[in-house]
Each structure stands twice: as structure tokens, then as C-alpha cells.
C-alpha positions in Angstrom: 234.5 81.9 357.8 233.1 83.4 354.7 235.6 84.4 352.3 235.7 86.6 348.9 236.4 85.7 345.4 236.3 86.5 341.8 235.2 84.0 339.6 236.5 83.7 336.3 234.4 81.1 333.4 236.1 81.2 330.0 234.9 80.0 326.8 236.7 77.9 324.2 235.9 81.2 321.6 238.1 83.3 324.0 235.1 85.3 325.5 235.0 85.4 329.6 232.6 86.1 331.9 233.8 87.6 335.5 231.4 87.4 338.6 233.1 89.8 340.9 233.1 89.7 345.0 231.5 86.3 345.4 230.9 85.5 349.2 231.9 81.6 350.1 232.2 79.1 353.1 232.9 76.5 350.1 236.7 75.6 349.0 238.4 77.7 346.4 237.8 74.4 343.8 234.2 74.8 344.7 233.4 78.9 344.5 232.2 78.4 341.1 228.9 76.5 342.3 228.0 80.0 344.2 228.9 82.3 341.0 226.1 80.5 339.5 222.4 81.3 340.0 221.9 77.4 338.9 223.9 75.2 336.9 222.9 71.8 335.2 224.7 68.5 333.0 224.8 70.7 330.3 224.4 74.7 331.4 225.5 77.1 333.8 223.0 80.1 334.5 225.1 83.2 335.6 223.9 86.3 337.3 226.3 88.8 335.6 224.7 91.9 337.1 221.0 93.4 338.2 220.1 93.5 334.5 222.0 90.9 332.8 221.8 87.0 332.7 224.5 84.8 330.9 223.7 81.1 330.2 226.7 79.0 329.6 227.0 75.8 327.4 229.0 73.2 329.6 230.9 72.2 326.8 232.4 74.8 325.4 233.7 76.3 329.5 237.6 75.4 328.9 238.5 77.0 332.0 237.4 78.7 335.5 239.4 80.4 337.6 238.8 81.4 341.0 240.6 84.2 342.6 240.3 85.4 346.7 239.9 89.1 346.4 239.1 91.9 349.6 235.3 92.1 350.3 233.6 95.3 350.6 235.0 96.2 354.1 239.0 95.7 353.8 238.2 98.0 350.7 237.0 100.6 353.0 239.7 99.8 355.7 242.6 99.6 353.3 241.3 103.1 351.6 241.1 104.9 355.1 244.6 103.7 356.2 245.9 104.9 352.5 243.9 108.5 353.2 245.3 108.7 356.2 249.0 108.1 355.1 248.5 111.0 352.7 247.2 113.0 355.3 249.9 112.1 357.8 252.6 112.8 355.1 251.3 116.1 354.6 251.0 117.1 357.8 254.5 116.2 358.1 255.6 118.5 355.1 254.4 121.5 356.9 250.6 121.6 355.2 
């Protein structure tokens, strides 16, 4: 089963860069492979967004962390049940 993540690739300079909501069947230790459009010996190409590419020098990576995170549709489901506890409330305050 396919799970979310955010994936996390910090450079030795401090600077991140964040690829949000990536969808995996890999192990968490793995995830990284899919953040990456391609990845080499020495590079790792990164999608960032629709407009914006990031290549990475290997050696200067220190860190990636991988986080699970909600996908799209426990969002949604989670944001409905919270609308509909405020709605609920309300209507039991009379309003």
C-alpha cells in the first residue's frame, strides 16, 4: 500500500530542500529514491515544483529525512470531520 511522505535533503551550508506529499510502496529508508527525478554517484536531480529544478552535489547532502505525512484525501476527510465538529458545537449552542 502506497503511503505519503515528506522528504527532507539538507546541505552541509545549512540550506534544505523539502519535496512535500511524495507517494511510495518503497521503505521509509528508501523514499528519497522517489523524491528524486534521477539521481547519480555524484548528483541528485530534484523536482522542487512545476517550475523549478534543484540539482544536488552528493557530497555536500549531510542529511535526509523522511517523514509519513496525510495524502491529499485524509486532508479532505480530517477537514470535513473538523467542519463538522464546529457545526455540531454550534448547533448545540442554540445557533
Amino acid at each position: 500500500m502506497s503511503k505519503y511522505y515528506d522528504v527532507t535533503f539538507h546541505e552541509l551550508s545549512g540550506k534544505t530542500v523539502v519535496k512535500r506529499e511524495i507517494i511510495s510502496d518503497k521503505e521509509p529508508f528508501d523514499v528519497w529514491e522517489d523524491a528524486c527525478v534521477s539521481f547519480t554517484e555524484d548528483v541528485f536531480n530534484i523536482r522542487v515544483n512545476e517550475d523549478t529544478f534543484v540539482s544536488l552535489n552528493r557530497r555536500f547532502v549531510v542529511r535526509v529525512d523522511v517523514e509519513e505525512v496525510d495524502g491529499p484525501v485524509d486532508k479532505k476527510i480530517k477537514r470535513h470531520d473538523e467542519i463538522m465538529g464546529v457545526v455540531n458545537t454550534l448547533s448545540n449552542m442554540g445557533f
